[in-house]
C-alpha positions as CSV (number, residue, x, y, z in Angstrom):
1,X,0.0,0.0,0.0
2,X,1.4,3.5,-1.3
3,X,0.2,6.1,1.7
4,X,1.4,10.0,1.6
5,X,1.5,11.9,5.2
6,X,1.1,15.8,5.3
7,X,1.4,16.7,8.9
8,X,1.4,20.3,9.3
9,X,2.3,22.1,13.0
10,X,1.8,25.6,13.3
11,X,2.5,27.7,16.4
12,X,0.6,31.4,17.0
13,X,3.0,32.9,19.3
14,X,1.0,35.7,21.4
15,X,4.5,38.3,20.8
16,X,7.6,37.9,19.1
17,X,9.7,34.8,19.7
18,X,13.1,35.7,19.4
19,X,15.6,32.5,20.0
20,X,13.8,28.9,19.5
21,X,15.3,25.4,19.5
22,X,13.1,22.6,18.6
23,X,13.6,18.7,18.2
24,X,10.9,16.9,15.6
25,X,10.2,12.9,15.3
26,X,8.6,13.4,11.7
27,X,10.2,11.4,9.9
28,X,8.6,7.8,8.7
29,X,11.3,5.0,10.0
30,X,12.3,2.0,7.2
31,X,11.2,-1.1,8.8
32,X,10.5,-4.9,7.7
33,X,6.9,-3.2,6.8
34,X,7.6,0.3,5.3
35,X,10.0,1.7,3.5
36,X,10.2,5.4,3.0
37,X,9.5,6.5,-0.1
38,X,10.1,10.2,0.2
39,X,10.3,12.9,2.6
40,X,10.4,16.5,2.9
41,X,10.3,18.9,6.0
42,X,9.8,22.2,5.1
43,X,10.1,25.0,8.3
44,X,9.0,28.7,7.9
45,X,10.8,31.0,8.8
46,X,14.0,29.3,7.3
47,X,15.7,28.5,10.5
48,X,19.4,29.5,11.5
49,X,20.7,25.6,11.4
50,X,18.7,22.2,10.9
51,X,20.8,19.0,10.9
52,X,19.2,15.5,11.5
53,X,20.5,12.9,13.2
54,X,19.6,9.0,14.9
55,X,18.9,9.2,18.6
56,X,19.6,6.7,21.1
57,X,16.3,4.7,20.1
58,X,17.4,4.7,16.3
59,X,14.4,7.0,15.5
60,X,15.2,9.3,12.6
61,X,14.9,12.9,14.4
62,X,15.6,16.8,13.2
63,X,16.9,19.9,15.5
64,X,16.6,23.6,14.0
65,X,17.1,26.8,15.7
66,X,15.7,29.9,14.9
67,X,17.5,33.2,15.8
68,X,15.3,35.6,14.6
69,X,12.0,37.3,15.9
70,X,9.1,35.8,14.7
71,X,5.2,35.5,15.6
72,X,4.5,32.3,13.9
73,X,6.5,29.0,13.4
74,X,5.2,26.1,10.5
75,X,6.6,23.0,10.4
76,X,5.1,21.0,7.4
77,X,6.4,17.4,6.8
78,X,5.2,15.5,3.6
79,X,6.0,11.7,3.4
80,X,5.5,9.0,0.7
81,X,5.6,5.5,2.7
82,X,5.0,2.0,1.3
83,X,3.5,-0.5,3.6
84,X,3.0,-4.5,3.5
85,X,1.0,-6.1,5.7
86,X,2.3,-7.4,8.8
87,X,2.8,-11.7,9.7
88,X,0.3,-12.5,11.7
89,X,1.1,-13.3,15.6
90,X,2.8,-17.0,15.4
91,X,1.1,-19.9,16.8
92,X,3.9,-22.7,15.9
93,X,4.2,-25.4,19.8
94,X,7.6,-23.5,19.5
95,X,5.9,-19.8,20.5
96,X,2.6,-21.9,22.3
97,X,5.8,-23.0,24.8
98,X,7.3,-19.4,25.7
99,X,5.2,-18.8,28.8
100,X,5.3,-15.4,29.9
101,X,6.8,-16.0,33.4
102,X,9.6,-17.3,30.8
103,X,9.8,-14.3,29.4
104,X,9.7,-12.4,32.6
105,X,12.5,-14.8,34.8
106,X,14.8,-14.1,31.2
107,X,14.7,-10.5,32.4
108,X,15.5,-11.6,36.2
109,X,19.6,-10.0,37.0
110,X,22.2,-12.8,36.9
111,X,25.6,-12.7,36.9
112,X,27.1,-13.1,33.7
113,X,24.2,-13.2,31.9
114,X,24.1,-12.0,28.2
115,X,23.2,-7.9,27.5
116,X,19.4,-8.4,25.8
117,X,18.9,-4.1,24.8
118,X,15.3,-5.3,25.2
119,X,15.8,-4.6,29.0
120,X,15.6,-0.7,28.7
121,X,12.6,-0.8,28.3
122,X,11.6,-2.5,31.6
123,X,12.1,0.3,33.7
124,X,9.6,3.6,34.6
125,X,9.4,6.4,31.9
126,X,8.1,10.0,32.7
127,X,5.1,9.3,31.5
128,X,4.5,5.6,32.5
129,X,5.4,4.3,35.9
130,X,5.8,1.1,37.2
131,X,2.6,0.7,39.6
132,X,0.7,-2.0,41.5
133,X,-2.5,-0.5,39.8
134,X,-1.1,-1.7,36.7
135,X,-0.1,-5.0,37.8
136,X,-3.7,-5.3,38.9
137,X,-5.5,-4.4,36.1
138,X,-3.3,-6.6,34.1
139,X,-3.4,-10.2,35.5
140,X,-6.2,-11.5,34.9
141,X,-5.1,-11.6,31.2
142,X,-2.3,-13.1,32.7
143,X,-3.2,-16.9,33.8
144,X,-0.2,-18.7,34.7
145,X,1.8,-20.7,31.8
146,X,-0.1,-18.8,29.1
147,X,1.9,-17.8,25.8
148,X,3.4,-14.4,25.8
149,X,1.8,-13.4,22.9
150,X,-1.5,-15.1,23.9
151,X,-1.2,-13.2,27.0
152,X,0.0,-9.8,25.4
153,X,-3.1,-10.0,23.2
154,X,-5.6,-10.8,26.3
155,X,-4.4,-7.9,27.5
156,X,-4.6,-5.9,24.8
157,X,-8.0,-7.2,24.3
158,X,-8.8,-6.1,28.0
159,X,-8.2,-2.7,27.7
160,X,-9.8,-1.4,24.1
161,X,-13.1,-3.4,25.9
162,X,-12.8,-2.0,29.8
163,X,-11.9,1.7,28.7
164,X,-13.6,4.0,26.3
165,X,-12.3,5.9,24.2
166,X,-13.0,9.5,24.0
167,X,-11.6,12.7,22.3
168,X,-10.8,15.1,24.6
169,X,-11.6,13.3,27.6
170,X,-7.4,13.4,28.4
171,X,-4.5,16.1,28.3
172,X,-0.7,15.5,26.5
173,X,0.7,15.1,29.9
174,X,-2.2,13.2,31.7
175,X,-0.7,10.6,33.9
176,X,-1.7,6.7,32.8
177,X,-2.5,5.9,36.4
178,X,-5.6,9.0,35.9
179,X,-6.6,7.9,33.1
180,X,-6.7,3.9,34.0
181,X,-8.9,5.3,37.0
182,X,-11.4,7.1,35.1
183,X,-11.9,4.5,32.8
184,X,-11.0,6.5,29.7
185,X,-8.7,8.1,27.3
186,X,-7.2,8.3,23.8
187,X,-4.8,6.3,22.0
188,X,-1.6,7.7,23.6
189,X,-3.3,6.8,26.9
190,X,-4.3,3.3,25.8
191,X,-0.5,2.8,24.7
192,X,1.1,3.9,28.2
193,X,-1.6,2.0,29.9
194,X,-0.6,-1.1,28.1
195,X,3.1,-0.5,28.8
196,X,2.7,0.1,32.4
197,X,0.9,-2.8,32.5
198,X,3.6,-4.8,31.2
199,X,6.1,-3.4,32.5
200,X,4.6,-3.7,35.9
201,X,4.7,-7.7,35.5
202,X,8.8,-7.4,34.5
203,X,7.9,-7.4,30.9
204,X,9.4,-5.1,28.5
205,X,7.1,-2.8,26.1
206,X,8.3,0.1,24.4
207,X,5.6,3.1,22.7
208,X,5.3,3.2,18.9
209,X,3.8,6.9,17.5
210,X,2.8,6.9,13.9
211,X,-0.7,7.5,11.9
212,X,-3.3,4.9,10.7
213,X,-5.3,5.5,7.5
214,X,-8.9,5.9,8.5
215,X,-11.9,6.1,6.0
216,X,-14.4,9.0,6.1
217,X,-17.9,8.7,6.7
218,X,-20.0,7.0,3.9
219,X,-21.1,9.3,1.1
220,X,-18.7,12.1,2.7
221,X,-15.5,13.2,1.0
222,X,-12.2,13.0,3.0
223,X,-11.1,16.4,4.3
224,X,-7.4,17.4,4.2
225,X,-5.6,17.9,7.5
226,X,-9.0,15.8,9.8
227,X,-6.9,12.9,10.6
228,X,-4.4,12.8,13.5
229,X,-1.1,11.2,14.6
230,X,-1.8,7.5,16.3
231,X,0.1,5.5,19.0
232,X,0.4,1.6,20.2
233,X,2.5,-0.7,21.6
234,X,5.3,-3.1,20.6
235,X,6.1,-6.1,23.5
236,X,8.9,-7.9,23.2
237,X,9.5,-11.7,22.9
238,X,12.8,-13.9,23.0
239,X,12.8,-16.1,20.3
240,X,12.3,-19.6,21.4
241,X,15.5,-22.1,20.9
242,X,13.2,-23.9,18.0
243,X,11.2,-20.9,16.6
244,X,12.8,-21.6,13.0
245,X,13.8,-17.9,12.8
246,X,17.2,-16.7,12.2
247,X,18.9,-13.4,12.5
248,X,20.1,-11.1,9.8
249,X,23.7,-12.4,10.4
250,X,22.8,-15.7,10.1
251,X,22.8,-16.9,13.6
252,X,20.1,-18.8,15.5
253,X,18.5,-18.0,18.8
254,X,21.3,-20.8,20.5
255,X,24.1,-18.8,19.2
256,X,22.2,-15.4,19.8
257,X,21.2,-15.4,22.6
258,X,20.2,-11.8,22.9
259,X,18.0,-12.5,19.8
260,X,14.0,-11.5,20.1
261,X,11.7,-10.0,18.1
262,X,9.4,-6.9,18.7
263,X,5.4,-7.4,18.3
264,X,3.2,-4.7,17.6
265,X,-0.4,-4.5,19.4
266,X,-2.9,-1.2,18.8
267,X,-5.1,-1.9,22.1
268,X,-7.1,1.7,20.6
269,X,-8.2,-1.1,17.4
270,X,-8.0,-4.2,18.9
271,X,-5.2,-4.8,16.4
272,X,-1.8,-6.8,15.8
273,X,0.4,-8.0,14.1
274,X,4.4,-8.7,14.0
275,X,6.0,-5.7,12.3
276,X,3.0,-3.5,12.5
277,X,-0.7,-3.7,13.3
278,X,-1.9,-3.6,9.8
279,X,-0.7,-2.5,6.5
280,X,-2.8,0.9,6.5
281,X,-0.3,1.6,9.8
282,X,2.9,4.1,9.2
283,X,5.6,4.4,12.0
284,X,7.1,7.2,12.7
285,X,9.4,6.5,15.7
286,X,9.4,3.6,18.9
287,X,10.6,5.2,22.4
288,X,10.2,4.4,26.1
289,X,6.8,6.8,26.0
290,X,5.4,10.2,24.2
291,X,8.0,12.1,26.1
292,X,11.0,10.1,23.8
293,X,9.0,10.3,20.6
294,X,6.6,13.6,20.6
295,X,6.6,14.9,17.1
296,X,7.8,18.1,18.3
297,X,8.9,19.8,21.1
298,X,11.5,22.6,21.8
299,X,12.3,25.7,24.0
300,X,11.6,28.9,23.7
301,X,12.6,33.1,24.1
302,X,9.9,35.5,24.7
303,X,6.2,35.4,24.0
304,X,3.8,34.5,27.1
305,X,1.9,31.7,25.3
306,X,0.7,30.4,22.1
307,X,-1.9,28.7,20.0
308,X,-1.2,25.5,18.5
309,X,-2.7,24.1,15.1
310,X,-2.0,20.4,13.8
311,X,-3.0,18.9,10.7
312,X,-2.8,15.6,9.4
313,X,-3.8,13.9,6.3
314,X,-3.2,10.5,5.5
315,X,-4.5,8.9,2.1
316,X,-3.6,7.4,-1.3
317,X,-1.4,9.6,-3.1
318,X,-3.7,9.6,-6.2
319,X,-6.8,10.4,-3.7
320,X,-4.5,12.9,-1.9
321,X,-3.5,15.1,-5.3
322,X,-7.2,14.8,-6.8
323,X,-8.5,16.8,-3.3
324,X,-5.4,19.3,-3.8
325,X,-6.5,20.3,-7.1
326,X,-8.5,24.0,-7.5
327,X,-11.7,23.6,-7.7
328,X,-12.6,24.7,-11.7
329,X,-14.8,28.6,-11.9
């Protein structure tokens, strides 16, 4: 599937900003289930410098400065991404055997043990702590000896049909232990509930942030810049010692021992799928939470506040070019 993004930020500064620094995550990653196409960030006014660079998480990211007064700041980011759907969750007696107290005891400290990255992302984030609530909520998808995965998708499962979703009902920097309470949230709160969950257990989970392509309304054209950006979950897994799959270097999980693979579950959809969700999914970049992965964030000089305007658009190329044509008069 060939999906373009157009994700346009603009800031309404209430005075004159005059020195800015600002870090963006808009950039569409190459996985085993994209591939970028094409990108383009465009940034008005021209900023001072912009380089881009791989952060510790191996998200593609961009810093620009601006050192000149200015009363409005628009970041526009245009992507062309090709997607393929996603393997389906395996089910081989090889994965039906990893438990997920396996996968939690792999994770236990022992001396000499081999380095699995995987375990950075057991620990508290600043937007998800590790919390007995969590632990709570999560067990009973939890029976003992139950697959990972199996388990992973219960859970998943038990929080897009005990919480309800609602626009508005959350803010950016609402803790998951509110939201959990009440009962409700969005998508980004769905994701850090999930991970808390599973961290909670010993289980590492890391946050994905990307889009999903939605349809409008029956009879009802799609409007330009209606859609929004979208967030899940990916859970790790240690490959079991007869799962079949190998490396990229060629090795097998008894000479690789820090070998696993990374599962992606949308507990907003009820979706999953290993590499993705779905194939109408984009990612844009995996962290520890929103804080790690925010499309964009910065510091400013000046101004006492500001009005903030996102749009995002996420269709066909063909469908997305027919709406940008004038109108004929």
């Amino acid at each position: 599937m060939l999906l373009r993004v157009l994700h346009a930020t603009t800031y309404r500064y209430h005075g004159n900003v005059d020195l800015a620094q600002h870090m963006v995550h808009l950039t569409p990653a190459d996985t085993a289930s994209q591939t970028l196409v094409a990108h383009a960030l465009r940034i008005d006014p021209e900023p001072a410098t912009c380089t881009r660079r791989v952060d510790a998480f191996g998200n593609q990211s961009t810093f620009f400065s601006l050192q000149t007064p200015h009363e409005v700041l628009t970041v526009e980011a245009d992507s062309l991404v090709r997607t393929s759907a996603p393997a389906p969750l395996p089910d081989s007696p090889a994965w039906q055997r990893l438990g997920w107290e396996d996968v939690r005891r792999r994770f236990h400290y022992r001396a000499g043990a081999p380095y699995d990255p995987a375990c950075e992302f057991l620990f508290a984030s600043p937007h998800v702590p590790r919390d007995d609530a969590f632990a709570d909520f999560a067990r009973p998808a939890f029976a003992a000896c139950l697959p990972m995965l199996q388990a992973a998708r219960a859970l998943m499962e038990r929080i897009h049909t005990g919480l309800t979703y609602e626009t508005a009902s959350t803010e950016v920097n609402t803790p998951a232990l509110q939201a959990l309470e009440q009962g409700k949230g969005v998508c980004q709160d769905f994701a850090h509930i999930m991970i808390g969950c599973l961290r909670s257990l010993g289980l590492p989970a890391r946050y994905v942030s990307g889009y999903l392509l939605t349809e409008p309304p029956p009879g009802r054209p799609r409007l330009i810049g209606a859609d929004a950006s979208h967030a899940w979950v990916s859970v790790y897994v240690p490959l079991p010692p007869d799962s079949g799959v190998r490396s990229d270097d060629g090795d097998t999980p008894e000479t690789a021992p820090a070998l696993g693979a990374w599962f992606d579950f949308d507990p907003t959809n009820n979706r999953c799928g290993w590499g993705s969700p779905g194939e109408d999914y984009i990612t844009l970049a995996t962290g520890r939470d929103f804080a790690d992965v925010s499309p964009m964030r910065g510091v400013i000089q000046g101004s006492s506040g500001h009005a903030l305007d996102v749009a995002v658009t996420v269709a066909p190329p063909q469908e997305l070019e027919a709406l940008q044509q004038p109108e004929a008069g």
